[in-house]
N, C-alpha and C positions, 0 to 999 in steps of 0.2 A: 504494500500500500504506500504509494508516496505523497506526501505533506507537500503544500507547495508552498511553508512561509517564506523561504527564501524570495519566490516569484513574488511575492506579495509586498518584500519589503521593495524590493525595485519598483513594481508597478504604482507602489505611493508615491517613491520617492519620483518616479517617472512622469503621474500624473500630477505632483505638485510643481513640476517645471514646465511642464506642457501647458498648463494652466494658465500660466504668465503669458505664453506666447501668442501674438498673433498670428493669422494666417499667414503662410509661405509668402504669397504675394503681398499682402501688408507688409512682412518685416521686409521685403525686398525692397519695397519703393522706399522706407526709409537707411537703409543701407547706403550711406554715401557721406563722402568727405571734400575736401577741397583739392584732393591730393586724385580721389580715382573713386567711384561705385560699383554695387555689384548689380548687378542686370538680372542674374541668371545664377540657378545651383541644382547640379545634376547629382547622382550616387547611385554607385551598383555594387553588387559583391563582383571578385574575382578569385581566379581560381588561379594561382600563380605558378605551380608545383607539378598541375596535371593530371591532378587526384579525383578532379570532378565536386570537389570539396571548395568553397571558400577559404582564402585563408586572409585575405587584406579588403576594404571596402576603397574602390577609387570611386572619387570628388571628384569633379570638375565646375569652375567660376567662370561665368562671364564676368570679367568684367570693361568697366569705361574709363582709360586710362584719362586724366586731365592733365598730369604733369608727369613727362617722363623722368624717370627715377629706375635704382632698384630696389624691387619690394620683397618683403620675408613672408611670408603667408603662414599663420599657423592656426592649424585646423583641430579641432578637437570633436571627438565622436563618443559620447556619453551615456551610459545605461539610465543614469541617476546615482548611480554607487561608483562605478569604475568608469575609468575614460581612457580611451585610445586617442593618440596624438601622430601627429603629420607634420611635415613644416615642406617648406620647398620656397625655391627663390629664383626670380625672374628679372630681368631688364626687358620694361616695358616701354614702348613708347605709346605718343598721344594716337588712342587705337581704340577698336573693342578687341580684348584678347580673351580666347582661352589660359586661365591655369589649371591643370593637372596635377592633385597630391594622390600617391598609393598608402595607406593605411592599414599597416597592420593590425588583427582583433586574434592575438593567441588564446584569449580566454572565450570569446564569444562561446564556443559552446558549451564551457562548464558555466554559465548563467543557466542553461538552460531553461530558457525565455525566449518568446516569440515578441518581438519590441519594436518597434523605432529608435532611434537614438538620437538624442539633441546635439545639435548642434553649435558650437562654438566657435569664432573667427576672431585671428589677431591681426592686423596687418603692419608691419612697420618697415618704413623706409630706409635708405642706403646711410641716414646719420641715428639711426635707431629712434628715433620720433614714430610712436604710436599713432598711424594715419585713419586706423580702423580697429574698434573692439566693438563683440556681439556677445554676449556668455550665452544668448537663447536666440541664434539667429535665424534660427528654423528648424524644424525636425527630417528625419533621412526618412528614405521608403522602409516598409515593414519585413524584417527578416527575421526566419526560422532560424532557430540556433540546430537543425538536424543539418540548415544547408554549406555549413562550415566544418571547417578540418576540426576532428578529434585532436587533441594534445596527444606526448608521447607516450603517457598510459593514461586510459579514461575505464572512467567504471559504467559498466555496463548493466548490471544488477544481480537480477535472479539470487535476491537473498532467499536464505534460509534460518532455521538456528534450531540447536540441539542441549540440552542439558548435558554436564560431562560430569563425570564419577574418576576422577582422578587417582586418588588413590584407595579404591575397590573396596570401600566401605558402603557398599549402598546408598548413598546420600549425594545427590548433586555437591560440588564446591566449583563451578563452574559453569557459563555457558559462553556456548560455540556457535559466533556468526559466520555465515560461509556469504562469498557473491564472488561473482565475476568479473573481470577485468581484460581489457584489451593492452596489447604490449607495441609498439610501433618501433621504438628505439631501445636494445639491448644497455642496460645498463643498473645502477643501485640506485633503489628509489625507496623513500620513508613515510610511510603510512603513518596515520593519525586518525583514531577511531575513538568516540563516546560514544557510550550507553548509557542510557537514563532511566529506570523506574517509572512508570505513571503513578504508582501509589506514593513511595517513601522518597519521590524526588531527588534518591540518592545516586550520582552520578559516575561512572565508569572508564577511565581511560586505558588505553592500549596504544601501544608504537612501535615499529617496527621498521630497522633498512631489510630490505631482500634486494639479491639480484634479480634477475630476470630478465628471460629470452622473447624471443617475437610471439607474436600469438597471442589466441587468447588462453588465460588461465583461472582458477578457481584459488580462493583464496583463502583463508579462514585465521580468522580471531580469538580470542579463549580470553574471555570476562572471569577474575574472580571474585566471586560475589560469596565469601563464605559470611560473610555481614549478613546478608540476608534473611539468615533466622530471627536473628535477633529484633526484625521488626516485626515478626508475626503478621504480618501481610500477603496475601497474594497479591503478583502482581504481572501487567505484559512490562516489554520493557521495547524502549525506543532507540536504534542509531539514530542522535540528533545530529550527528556532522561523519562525516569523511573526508580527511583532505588526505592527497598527494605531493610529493613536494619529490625534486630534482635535486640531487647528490649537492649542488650547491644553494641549495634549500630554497628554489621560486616555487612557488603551488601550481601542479599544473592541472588537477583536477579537483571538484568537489562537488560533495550533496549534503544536503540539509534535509532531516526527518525524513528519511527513504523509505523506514520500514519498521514495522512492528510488529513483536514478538506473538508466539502464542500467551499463555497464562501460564503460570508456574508457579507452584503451592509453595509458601514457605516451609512446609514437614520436609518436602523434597530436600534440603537443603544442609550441608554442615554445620554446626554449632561454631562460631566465634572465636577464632583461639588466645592466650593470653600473651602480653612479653613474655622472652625470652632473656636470662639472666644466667651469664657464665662467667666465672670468676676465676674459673683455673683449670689445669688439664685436666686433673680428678674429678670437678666441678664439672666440664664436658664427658668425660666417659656418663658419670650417673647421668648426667638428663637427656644424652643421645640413649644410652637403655630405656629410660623410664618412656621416651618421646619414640622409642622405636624406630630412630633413627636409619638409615644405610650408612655404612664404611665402616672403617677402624681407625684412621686417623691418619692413613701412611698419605704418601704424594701420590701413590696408583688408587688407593681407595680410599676417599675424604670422607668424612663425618657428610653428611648431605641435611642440611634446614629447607626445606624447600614446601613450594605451596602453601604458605602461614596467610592469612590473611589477621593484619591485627591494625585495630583501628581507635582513634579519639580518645574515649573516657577510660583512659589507664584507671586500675588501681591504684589506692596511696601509695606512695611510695617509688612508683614507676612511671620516669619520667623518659624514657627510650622504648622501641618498641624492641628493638635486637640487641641486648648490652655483653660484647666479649670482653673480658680482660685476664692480662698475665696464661695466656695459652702460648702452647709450641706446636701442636699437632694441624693435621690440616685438616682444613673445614670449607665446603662449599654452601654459599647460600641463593640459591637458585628460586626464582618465580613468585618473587616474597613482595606482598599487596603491603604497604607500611601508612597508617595516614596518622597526623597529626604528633603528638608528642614533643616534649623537647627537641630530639632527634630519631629520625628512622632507623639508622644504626649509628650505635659508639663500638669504636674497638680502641682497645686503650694495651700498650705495652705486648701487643703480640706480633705474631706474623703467621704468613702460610696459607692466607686465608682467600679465596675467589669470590665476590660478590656477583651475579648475572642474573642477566633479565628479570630486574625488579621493576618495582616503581612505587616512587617513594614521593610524596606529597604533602602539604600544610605543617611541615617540622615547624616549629616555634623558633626554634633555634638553629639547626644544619638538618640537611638533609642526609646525609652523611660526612661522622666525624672520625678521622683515624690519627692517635695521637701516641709518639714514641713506636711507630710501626716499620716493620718491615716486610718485602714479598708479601705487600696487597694487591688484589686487581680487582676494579671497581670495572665491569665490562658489558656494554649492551642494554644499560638501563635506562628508565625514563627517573628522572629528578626533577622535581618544579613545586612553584609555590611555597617556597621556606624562608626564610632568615638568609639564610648561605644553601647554596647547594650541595659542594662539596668541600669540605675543612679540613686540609693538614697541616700538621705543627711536628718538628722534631723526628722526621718519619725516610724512610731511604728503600730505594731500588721498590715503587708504586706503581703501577700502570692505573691511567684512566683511560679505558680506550671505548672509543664507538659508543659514547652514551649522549643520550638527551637530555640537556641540563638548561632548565627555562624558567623564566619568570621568577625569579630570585627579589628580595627585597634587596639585598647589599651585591655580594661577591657571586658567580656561576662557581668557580671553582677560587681557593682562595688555599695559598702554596706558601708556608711560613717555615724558618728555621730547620729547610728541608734540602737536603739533596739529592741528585741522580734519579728524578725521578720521569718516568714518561706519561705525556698529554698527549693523547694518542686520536686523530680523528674523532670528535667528539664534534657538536652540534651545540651551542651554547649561545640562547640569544634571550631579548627580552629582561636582563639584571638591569638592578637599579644603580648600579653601580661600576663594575667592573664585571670583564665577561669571566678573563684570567686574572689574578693577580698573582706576582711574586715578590716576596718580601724576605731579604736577607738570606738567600739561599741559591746554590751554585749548581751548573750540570745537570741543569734540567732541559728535556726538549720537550717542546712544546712545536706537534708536529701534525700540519696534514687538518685540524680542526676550522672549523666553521664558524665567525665569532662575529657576532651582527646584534643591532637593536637593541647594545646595552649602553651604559652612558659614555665608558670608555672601554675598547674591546679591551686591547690586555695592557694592564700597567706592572714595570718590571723596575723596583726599588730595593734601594740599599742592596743589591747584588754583585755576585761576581759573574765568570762566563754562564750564562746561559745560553739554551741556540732554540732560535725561532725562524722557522722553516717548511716553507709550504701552506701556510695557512691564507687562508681566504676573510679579510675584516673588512668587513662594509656596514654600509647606512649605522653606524653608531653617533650617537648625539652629541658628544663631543671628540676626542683623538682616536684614531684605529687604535695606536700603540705608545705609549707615554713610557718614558724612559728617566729616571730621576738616582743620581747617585750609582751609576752601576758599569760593572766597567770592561771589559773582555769581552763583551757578549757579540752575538753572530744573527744577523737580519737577511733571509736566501729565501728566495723563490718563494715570497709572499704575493698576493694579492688584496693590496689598499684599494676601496671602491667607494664612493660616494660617502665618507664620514663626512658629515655636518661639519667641522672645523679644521683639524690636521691632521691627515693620514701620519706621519711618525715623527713625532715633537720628543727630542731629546735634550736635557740640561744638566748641568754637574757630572759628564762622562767622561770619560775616553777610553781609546782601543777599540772603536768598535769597530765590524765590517757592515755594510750593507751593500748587497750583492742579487742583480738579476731578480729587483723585485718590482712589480708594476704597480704604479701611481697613477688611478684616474677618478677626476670628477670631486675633490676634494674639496670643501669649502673654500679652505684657506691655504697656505703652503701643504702640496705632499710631503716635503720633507724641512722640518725646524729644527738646527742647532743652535741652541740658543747658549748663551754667554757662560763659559767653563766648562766649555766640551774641547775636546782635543783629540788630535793623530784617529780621528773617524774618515776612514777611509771609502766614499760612495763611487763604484762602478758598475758597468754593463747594468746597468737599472731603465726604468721603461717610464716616461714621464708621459700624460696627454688632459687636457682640459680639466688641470689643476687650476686653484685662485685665480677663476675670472676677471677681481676685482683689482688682478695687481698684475707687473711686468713678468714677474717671474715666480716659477714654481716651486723654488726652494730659497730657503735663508739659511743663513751662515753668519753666525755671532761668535764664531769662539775663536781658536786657535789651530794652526796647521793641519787644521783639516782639508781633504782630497779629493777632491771629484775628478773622473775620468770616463770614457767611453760610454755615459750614458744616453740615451733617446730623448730629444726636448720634444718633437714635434714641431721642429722649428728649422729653418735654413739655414739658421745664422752657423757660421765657420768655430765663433767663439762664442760660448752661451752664457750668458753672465749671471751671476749667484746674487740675489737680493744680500741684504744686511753689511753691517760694520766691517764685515771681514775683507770684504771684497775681492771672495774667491769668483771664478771662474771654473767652468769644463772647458777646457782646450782641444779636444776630442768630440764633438758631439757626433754623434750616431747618424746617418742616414737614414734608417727605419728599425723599428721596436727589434729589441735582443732576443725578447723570449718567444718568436716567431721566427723559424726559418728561411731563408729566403728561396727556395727550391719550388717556386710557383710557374709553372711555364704552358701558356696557352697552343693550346693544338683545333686548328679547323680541318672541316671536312666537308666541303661545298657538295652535295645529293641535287645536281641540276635537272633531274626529273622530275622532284618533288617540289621543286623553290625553295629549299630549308639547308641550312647550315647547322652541323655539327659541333658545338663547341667544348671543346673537353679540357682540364686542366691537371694538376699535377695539385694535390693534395699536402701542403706546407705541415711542419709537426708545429704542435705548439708546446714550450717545455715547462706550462704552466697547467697543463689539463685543461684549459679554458676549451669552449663549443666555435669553433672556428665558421662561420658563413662566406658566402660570396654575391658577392654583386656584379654583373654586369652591364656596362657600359658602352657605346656606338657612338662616334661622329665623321664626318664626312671626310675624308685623310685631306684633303685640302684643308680644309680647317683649324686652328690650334686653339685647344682649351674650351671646347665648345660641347662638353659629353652629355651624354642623352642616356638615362636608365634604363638598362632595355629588362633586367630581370634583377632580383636582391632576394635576399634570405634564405638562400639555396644551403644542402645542406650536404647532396652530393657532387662530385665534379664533372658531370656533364650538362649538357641543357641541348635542345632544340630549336633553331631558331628559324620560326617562316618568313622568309624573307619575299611571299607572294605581292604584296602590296606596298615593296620598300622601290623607291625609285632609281632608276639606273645612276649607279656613281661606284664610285672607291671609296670603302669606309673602314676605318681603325675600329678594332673591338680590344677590350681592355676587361679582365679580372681583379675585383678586390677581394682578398681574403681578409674577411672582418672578424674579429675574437670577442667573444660577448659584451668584453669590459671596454670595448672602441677603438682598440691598436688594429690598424693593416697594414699589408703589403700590396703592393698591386705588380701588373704583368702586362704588356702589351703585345699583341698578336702581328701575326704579318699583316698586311692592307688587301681586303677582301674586293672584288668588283660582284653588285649584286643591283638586285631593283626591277620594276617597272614599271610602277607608275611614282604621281608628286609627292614629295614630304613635303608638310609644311614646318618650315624651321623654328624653333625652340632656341633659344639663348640663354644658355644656362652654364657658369662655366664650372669648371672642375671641381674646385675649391666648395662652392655652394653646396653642388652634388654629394660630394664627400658630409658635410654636415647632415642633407637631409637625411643620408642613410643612415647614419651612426645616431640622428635622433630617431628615427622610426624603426629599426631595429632592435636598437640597444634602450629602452626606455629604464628609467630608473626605476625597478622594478618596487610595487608595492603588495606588500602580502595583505590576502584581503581573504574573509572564512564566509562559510553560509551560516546563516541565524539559526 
C-alpha cells in the first residue's frame, strides 16, 4: 500500500507558488527590462543518453534584444521542494533571439510526482548588473516522473515482511522487510530504512553499505524490535522513509510510507533484555555461562553478545547499556539494538574486543566510549543522536572502520591522548561540532572517510604526525580541516568540496606536507597558512572556483613555506599566493594533477547513415571521483566559438547524426569532467559533414565550460521524503 504524503507535501508547496502566479501570457507581457524582454518560453523533456528515458528538460527564450551586450541566463526548474538549475551565456545583438539552456532533473523520478515545475529567470549582463529577475515566471508543461531516467539504483517495490525467531526460542525478536530494487551502475551503495509502529509510535532504524551488480535484486532488512513486549500492544508497522545514497553519500533514490505491515501480536514477541555488566575475565566467563553465550574467549572462538536489544529506562544504578572493564579475553558484540543511556557501550582498561553491526542511539553522553584500550574494532555500525559518537582517551592500535556516525551534539568521533590508531572509511556527517577530532595524539590515519554537514569536518590539535589521506570533506559550515599547534602531519589525496569558509586553515604549525589534494568551490581560501606556520610544503595539489570574493585561492602568513606544481585554473606563468608572505607557485600546472591526461578522441564518419562515431579514451582519475564528458562542435574556420553538442555522458562513445548539420568542416572536442569540476579536454581531427543551414550561436568556450560544470556538477543538496 503506498502513502502518498510525500506527493502531498510538494503538491502544497506546488500549489502555494502556482497560486501567486499569473497566466503564462500575463507574466510574459510583463517580463521586460531596459536592457532586452522575453516574448516567448518553450520546454520539453529530452532524452540525452538514448534510453528513451528523460534525463535533462530543455528551455528555450524568445527573447527582444534592446541593447547589445553579453547576457548570463539562469534558469531554474522547481518542484516547490527541490530545484534544478541551468545557466548559459550568449552575445546578443539588437534582435529577437533564441536562447537555449539543457537542464539537468537526476532526481525527477525519485519525486515520484506527476507536476509542472515553476519557473524561475535570472538574467545578468557582461558587468554582472541584474537586467532581469522572475522567482514565479511561469510554470513548465506537465510531466510524469515514469517518463524520466531511473537513478543508478531505484526501488522498485514489491514489499513484503516476515517475523524472524533468531535465536530458536519460539518468540519473534525481529522482523524482516524484503523489496526490490533495480541496479544500473555496479558499485557500494548505503541504504537507510525506518520502521514505525502505528500503535507505540516507536520508531526503527536500519543501515547498510552493500555492493552490488546490474540487475534487478531483492533485498531484505531485519528490525529488532525485542522492545516490543514490553508495550503490550498489537501492532502493523510502517516503512516511513527509504533513502539510497552513492559511496560519496548524494541520495539517489527514495520513498516515503511505501508500505504497511501485517498485525503482529505483542505475545509473538521477546521479553526486553537488561544491561550488561562485566568487570573482569572471571566476571565474563560467569555471565557468558549464565547468558549462554557462544565461544570460549580464544581469537578463533570469541565470547559472542549478540542480538540484545536494550533500551531507555535503565535500572538504578545502570547508566550504560554494554559496561566491559579490566578483560583480556576476546569478545564479539554483534547486532546489538543500544538506545539511550549514559553510553551505549563503555569499555574501560581492556582489549580484544570487535564491536559490529550495531546501532546505537540517544547516548546522553557517547555513543561509544573506549578508554585505556587496546585491539578495538568498532566496525559497520550505525551511531547517531548522542552527546559524542565515538570517544577515545588513552587507547592504541583501534580500528573504526565502515561505520555511520550522524547527528552528534559535539564530536562524530572524538580521538584524545591516543595513538596508532585507524579511521577507517567511515561516513560521519550532521555533528554539531566536529566530524573528526584529534587532540594531542600521534600516528593516527584517518583514511578513505566521508566527513560533511558538520560545523568543522576534522580539526587536528596539539598533535604530532598524523596522516590524512583520501578523504572526501565537503559542504561543512565552517573549515573542511582546521589544523592548530601540530606538526609533522601528512595532507594526500583529499577531496575539499564546497565548505562554507576554508577548505584547510592551518596556524601554529610546521613540517607539514600537502600533496595531490583537490580544492573546489570553497567559501573563502582553499588553503590558509596563517601566521606561525613554517617549512609546509604545498605541491601537485588541484585548485578551481575557490574565494570568489578574492584574487586568489590561497594565503600565506607564515614563514618558508613552498608551493610548487600545483593547478590554479589559471594561465598565469606565475601564480601568486594572497597574504604577508608573499609567496608565489613558480610552476603552475597546465591542467588538474589528479586526472590523467590520456584523453584522445577517435571518429568514424558511417556516410550511409549521416552519423559520426565518436569515441574516446577513458582518463583515470586518482581521486575515485565519477568522471563525465561533454561534447563540443564548431565550424574549424572558426576560433572559440563551441556549441554543446552532448554532456553528462558516462560512457566513451556517443553517436552523432549529423542529417541536418550543414555542409562545412567542423572541430569536435571532448571534456572529461570529474564530479567536483576539474577537466581535461581533447581535440579531434576536422570532420567535413552537413547538408543543410545552421543557424549560428555565439557562445565562446570559456562560457561553455561554466554552463557545464554548473548544470552538471550542482552543489549537491541532501533532501529525504516526509
Amino acid at each position: 500500500m503506498r502513502v502518498k504524503n510525500n506527493r502531498i507535501v510538494l503538491l502544497i508547496c506546488f500549489i502555494i507558488l502556482v497560486s501567486n502566479l499569473n497566466t503564462s501570457q500575463a507574466t510574459i507581457a510583463s517580463s521586460s527590462s531596459d536592457s532586452l524582454t522575453i516574448e516567448g518560453f518553450w520546454d520539453t523533456g529530452f532524452d540525452s543518453n538514448g534510453d528513451s528515458k528523460f534525463d535533462t528538460i530543455n528551455v528555450t527564450l524568445l527573447v527582444n534584444v534592446l541593447v547589445s551586450d553579453e547576457y548570463t541566463f539562469y534558469v531554474s526548474l522547481s518542484t516547490g521542494i527541490y530545484a534544478y538549475n541551468g545557466i548559459a551565456a550568449y552575445d546578443l545583438d539588437v534582435n529577437l533571439s533564441y536562447v537555449q539552456l539543457q537542464i539537468h532533473t537526476p532526481y525527477f523520478y525519485s519525486h515520484r510526482l506527476d507536476i509542472p515545475l515553476i519557473v524561475s529567470i535570472d538574467i545578468v549582463d557582461s558587468q554582472e548588473g541584474l537586467v532581469f529577475s522572475n522567482e514565479h515566471y511561469t510554470i513548465t508543461n506537465f510531466y510524469f516522473y515514469s517518463d524520466f531516467d531511473t537513478p543508478d539504483v531505484w526501488i522498485k517495490g514489491n514489499f513484503s515482511d516476515q517475523g524472524v525467531d533468531t535465536n530458536q526460542d519460539g518468540k519473534f525478536d525481529m522482523i524482516r522487510i524484503t523489496f526490490d530494487i533495480e541496479v544500473k551502475i555496479i558499485s557500494e551503495y548505503y541504504f537507510e530504512v525506518t520502521l514505525i509502529s502505528q500503535w507505540t509510535i516507536q520508531s526503527y532504524h536500519e543501515t547498510r553499505y552493500e555492493i552490488l551488480q546490474l540487475g534487478s535484486h531483492q533485498i531484505s532488512f531485519d528490525f529488532n524490535l525485542n522492545l516490543f513486549y514490553s508495550y503490550h500492544r498489537n501492532s502493523t508497522f510502517t516503512i516511513s522513509k527509504i533513502e539510497v545514497f552513492s559511496q560519496s553519500f548524494d541520495m539517489l533514490d527514495f520513498v516515503s510510507n511505501a508500505y504497511t505491515t501485517k498485525v503482529y501480536r505483542y505475545t509473538e514477541f521477546d521479553i526486553v533484555q537488561t544491561p550488561i555488566v562485566i568487570r573482569s575475565n572471571a566476571g565474563l566467563r560467569q555471565t557468558a555461562d549464565v547468558m549462554d553465550w557462544e565461544g570460549n574467549g580464544t581469537s578463533d572462538d570469541p565470547f559472542v553478545i549478540e542480538d540484545l536489544f536494550i533500551s531507555n529506562n535503565f535500572p538504578i544504578g545502570y547508566g550504560t547499556a554494554i559496561q566491559i572493564s579490566d578483560t583480556s579475553l576476546f569478545i564479539l558484540i554483534s547486532n546489538c539494538t543500544l538506545i539511550g543511556g549514559n553510553n551505549g557501550i563503555f569499555i574501560d582498561n581492556s582489549r580484544n574486543i570487535q564491536i559490529n553491526s550495531s546501532f546505537i542511539t540517544d547516548s546522553a553522553v557517547t555513543g561509544i566510549y573506549l578508554r585505556d584500550c587496546t585491539n578495538i574494532q568498532v566496525m559497520y555500525s550505525t551511531i547517531q543522536s548522542s552527546f559524542n559518537g565515538i570517544k577515545v582517551h588513552n587507547s592504541f592500535d583501534l580500528g573504526i572502520i565502515k561505520n555511520h556516525i550522524i547527528d552528534h551534539q559535539n564530536d562524530g568521533i572524538s580521538i584524545t591522548d591516543s595513538d596508532y590508531n585507524d579511521i577507517d572509511t567511515n561516513t560521519i556527517h550532521f555533528n554539531g561540532f566536529a566530524g573528526i577530532e584529534i587532540d594531542n595524539s600521534s600516528e593516527n590515519v584517518i583514511i578513505n572517510n566521508t566527513v560533511l554537514d558538520s560545523e568543522t569536518g576534522i580539526i587536528l590539535r596539539d598533535s604530532g604526525t598524523n596522516w590524512i589521506v583520501r578523504n572526501v570533506i565537503r559542504q561543512n559550515l565552517k573549515e573542511g580541516v582546521f589544523v592548530d599547534n601540530s606538526n609533522g602531519s601528512g595532507f594526500a589525496y583529499n577531496t575539499f568540496y564546497a565548505n562554507s569558509e576554508r577548505g584547510l586553515s592551518i596556524q601554529k604549525s610546521k613540517d607539514l606536507i600537502i600533496d595531490r589534494n583537490c580544492f573546489s568551490y570553497q567559501g573563502s581560501y582553499a588553503l590558509d597558512l596563517e601566521q606561525d606556520t613554517s617549512n609546509i610544503e604545498v605541491y601537485d595539489n588541484d585548485f578551481i572556483f575557490n574565494n570568489d570574493n578574492g584574487d586568489s585561492q590561497a594565503s600565506d602568513k607564515g614563514e618558508a613555506n613552498y608551493f610548487d606544481s600545483n593547478y590554479w585554473f589559471s594561465n598565469s606563468t606565475i601564480y601568486r599566493i594572497a597574504g604577508n608572505a608573499q609567496n608565489d607557485d613558480f610552476n603552475p600546472q597546465p591542467a588538474p594533477n589528479h586526472i590523467n591526461d590520456s584523453l584522445t578522441v577517435i571518429l568514424d564518419y558511417n556516410k550511409p547513415s549521416n552519423s559520426v562515431d565518436i569515441s574516446w579514451t577513458h582518463p583515470s582519475d586518482i581521486l575515485y571521483h565519477i568522471v563525465r564528458f561533454a561534447i563540443l562542435y564548431q565550424e574549424a574556420s572558426i576560433t572559440d566559438n563551441w556549441v554543446v553538442l552532448q554532456s553528462g555522458l558516462l560512457g566513451n562513445s556517443f553517436e552523432w547524426d549529423v542529417e541536418f548539420f550543414p555542409k562545412g568542416i567542423y572541430s569536435l572536442k571532448v571534456l572529461a569532467i570529474c564530479e567536483y569540476g576539474f577537466f581535461i579536454e581533447s581535440k579531434s581531427e576536422n570532420l567535413r559533414i552537413g547538408t543543410v543551414t545552421l543557424v549560428d550561436v555565439n557562445v565562446g568556450f570559456g562560457i561553455v565550460l561554466l554552463l557545464l560544470i554548473a548544470s552538471i556538477f550542482l552543489v549537491r543538496k541532501r533532501f529525504s521524503g516526509v
